[in-house]
C-alpha positions in Angstrom: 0.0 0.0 0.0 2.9 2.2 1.2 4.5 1.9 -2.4 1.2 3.4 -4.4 0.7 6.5 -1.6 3.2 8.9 -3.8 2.1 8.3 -7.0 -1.6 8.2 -6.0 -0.5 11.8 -5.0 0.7 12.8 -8.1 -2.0 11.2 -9.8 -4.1 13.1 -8.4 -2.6 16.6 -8.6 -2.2 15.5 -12.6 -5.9 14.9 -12.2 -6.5 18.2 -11.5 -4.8 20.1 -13.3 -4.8 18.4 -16.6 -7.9 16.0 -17.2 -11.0 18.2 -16.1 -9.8 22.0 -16.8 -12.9 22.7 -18.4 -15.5 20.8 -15.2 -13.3 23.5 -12.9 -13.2 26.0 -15.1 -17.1 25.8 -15.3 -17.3 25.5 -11.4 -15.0 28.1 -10.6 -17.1 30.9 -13.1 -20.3 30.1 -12.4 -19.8 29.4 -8.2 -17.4 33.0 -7.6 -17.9 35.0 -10.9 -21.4 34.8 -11.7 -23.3 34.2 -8.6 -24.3 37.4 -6.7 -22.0 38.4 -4.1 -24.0 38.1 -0.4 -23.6 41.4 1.0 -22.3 41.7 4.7 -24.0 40.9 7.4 -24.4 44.2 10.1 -21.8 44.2 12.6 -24.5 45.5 15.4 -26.3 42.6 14.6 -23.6 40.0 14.0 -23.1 41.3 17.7 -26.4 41.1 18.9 -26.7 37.7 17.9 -23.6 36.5 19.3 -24.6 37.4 22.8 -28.2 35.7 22.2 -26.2 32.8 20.6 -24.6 32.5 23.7 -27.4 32.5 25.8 -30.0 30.2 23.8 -27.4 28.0 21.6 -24.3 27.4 23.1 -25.5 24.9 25.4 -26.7 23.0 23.1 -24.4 23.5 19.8 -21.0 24.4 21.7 -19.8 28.1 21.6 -17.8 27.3 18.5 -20.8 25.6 16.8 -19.7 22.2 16.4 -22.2 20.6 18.1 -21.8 17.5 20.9 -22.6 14.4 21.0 -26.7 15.2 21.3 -27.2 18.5 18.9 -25.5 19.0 15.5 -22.7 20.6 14.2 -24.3 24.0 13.0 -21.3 24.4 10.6 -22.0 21.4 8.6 -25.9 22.3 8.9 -27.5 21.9 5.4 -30.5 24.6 7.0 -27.4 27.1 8.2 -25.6 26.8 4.8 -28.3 27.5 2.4 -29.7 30.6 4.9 -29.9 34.1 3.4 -32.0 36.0 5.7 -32.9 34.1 8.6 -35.9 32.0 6.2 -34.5 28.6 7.6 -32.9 29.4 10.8 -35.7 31.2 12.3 -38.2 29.0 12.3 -36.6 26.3 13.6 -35.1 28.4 16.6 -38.8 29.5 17.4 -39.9 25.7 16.6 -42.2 26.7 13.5 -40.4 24.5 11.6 -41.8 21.5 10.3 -38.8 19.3 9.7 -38.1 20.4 13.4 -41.4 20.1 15.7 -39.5 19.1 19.0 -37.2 22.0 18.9 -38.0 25.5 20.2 -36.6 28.0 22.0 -37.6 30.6 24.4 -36.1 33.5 21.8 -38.1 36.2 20.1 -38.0 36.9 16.1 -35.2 39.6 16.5 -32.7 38.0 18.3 -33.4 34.7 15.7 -32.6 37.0 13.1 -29.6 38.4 15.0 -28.5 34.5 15.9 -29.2 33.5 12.1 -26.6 36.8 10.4 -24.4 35.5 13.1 -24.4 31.5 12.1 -24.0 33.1 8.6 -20.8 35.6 9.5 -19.0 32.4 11.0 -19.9 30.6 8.2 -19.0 33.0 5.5 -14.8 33.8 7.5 -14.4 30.0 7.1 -15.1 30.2 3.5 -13.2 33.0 3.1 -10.4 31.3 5.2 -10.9 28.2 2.5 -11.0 30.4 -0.8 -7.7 32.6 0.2 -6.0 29.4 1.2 -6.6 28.0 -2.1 -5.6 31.0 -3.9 -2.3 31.9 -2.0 -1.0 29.0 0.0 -0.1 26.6 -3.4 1.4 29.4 -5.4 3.4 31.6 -3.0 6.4 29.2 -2.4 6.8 29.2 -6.0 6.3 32.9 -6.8 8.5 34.0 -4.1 11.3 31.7 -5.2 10.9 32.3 -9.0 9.6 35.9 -9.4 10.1 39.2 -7.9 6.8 40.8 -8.2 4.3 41.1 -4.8 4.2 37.6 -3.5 0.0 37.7 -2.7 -0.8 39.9 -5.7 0.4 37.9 -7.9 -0.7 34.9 -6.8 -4.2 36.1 -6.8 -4.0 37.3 -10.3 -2.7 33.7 -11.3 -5.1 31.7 -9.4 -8.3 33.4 -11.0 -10.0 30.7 -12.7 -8.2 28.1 -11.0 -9.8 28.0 -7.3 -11.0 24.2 -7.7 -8.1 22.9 -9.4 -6.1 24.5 -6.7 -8.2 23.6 -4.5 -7.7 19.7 -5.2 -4.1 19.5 -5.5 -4.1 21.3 -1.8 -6.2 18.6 -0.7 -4.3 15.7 -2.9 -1.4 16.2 -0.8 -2.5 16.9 3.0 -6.1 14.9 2.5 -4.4 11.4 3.0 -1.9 12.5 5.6 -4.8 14.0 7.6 -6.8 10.5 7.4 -3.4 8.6 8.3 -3.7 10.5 11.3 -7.0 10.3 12.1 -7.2 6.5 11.9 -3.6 6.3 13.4 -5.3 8.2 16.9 -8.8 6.0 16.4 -6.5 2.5 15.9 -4.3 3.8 19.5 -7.6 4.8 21.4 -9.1 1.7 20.9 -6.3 0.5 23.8 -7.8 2.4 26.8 -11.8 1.6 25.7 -11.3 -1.0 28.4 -11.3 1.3 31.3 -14.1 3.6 29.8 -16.7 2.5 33.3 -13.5 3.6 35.5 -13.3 6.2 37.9 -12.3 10.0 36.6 -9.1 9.7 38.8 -8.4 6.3 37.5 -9.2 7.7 33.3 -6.8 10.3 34.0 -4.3 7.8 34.8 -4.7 5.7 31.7 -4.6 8.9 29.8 -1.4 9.9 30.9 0.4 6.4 30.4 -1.3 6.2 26.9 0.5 9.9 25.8 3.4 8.3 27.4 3.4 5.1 25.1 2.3 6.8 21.8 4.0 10.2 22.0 7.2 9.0 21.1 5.2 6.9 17.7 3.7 10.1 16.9 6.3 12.3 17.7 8.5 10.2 15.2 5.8 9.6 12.3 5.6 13.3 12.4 9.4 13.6 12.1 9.0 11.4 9.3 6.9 13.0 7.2 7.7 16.6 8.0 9.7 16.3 5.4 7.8 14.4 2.9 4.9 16.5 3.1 7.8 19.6 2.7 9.2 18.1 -0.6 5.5 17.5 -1.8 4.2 20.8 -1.4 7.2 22.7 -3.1 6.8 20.7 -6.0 3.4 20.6 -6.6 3.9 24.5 -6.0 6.2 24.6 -8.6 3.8 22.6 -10.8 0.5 24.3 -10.6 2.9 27.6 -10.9 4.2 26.5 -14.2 0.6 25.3 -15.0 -1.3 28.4 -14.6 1.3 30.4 -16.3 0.6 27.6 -19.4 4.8 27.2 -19.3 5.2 24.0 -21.2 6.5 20.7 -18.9 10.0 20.1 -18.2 11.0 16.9 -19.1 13.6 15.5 -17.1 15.8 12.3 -18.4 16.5 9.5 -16.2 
């Protein structure tokens, strides 16, 4: 398996960049250049509903939304995602919602709509967060190593048009380290599910001799792929820099 994990990589990034240009091209125009731009939300507000997020919501959906084991995640919410002026949020705070009889809350309309711009401000810095990451963090290794214009400028010019394809060689390379790790820490917790009816003292003291025996694993896979990940990233910046600048390929003899 270990043998196909670099050139699935590649793959990939190829993928990307080379077999659908016209699928992302299409996304990317019709998702960020055509669609109406939501216009800010009102800070007062985004304020206002903060406080009555705090005081109706975070209870039940954690102060930073994601839920517990009982209510959702509201940032994965299908209901928060497609909101645009409180039309699906409101209801179902106030319990007029039909897809959610059992839930109400002691809230009045204005301080729904106030909780629903503020859902939809949090929402909107993460994709923001997403969409800058796309557009800066692949290119500017490259620019700044191979050009001497403004590192950011330019690698916003460059990446217009290319958010998805970006996008997928970003997630081509750190995706699979990301689930390596996640099943790595599910595979190691499965050792103290024996003591999960113990006393809190006792848990505590599991927990500590677990980190002790698995900090030194982790501590050393991460050494190890540090620089993998590294030599990955500053070629496949180098690659999608060449791309979008439609520079032919280099071929190298071997």
């Amino acid at each position: 398996m270990k043998r196909f994990f670099l050139p699935g990589v590649l793959a990939l990034a190829a993928l990307c960049f080379h077999e659908i240009p016209a699928l992302a091209q299409h996304i990317e125009t019709s998702t960020f250049n055509q669609a109406p731009a939501r216009p800010p939300e009102d800070p007062a507000v985004v304020e206002r509903g903060k406080a009555a997020y705090e005081k109706y919501c975070q209870q039940c959906h954690s102060a930073d939304m994601r839920g517990t084991e009982t209510y959702p995640n509201l940032l994965r919410s299908q209901d928060a995602l497609i909101d645009k002026h409180g039309e699906e949020l409101v209801p179902i705070m106030r319990g007029e919602s039909a897809d959610f009889p059992g839930h109400k809350t002691d809230i009045d309309t204005e301080d729904a709509q106030a909780v629903a711009a503020y859902i939809r401000s949090m929402l909107a810095l993460i994709g923001s967060g997403l969409l800058l990451a796309a557009r800066f963090l692949l290119l500017a290794p490259a620019i700044a190593a191979g050009e001497t214009e403004p590192v950011l400028k330019r690698a916003w010019a460059l990446s217009a048009g290319n958010f998805w394809r970006l996008l997928g060689v970003l997630l081509a390379l750190f995706l699979p380290l990301f689930l390596f790790s996640v099943f790595l820490e599910l595979g190691l917790a499965q050792k103290s599910a024996a003591i999960a009816g113990a006393t809190q003292q006792l848990q505590v003291i599991a927990a500590m001799m677990q980190a002790r025996q698995i900090l030194p694993l982790t501590c050393g896979l991460s050494f190890f792929f540090a620089p993998v990940v590294i030599g990955l990233y500053c070629g496949a910046s180098v690659s999608a820099w060449r791309a979008v600048k439609d520079e032919p390929a280099v071929d190298i003899a071997v």
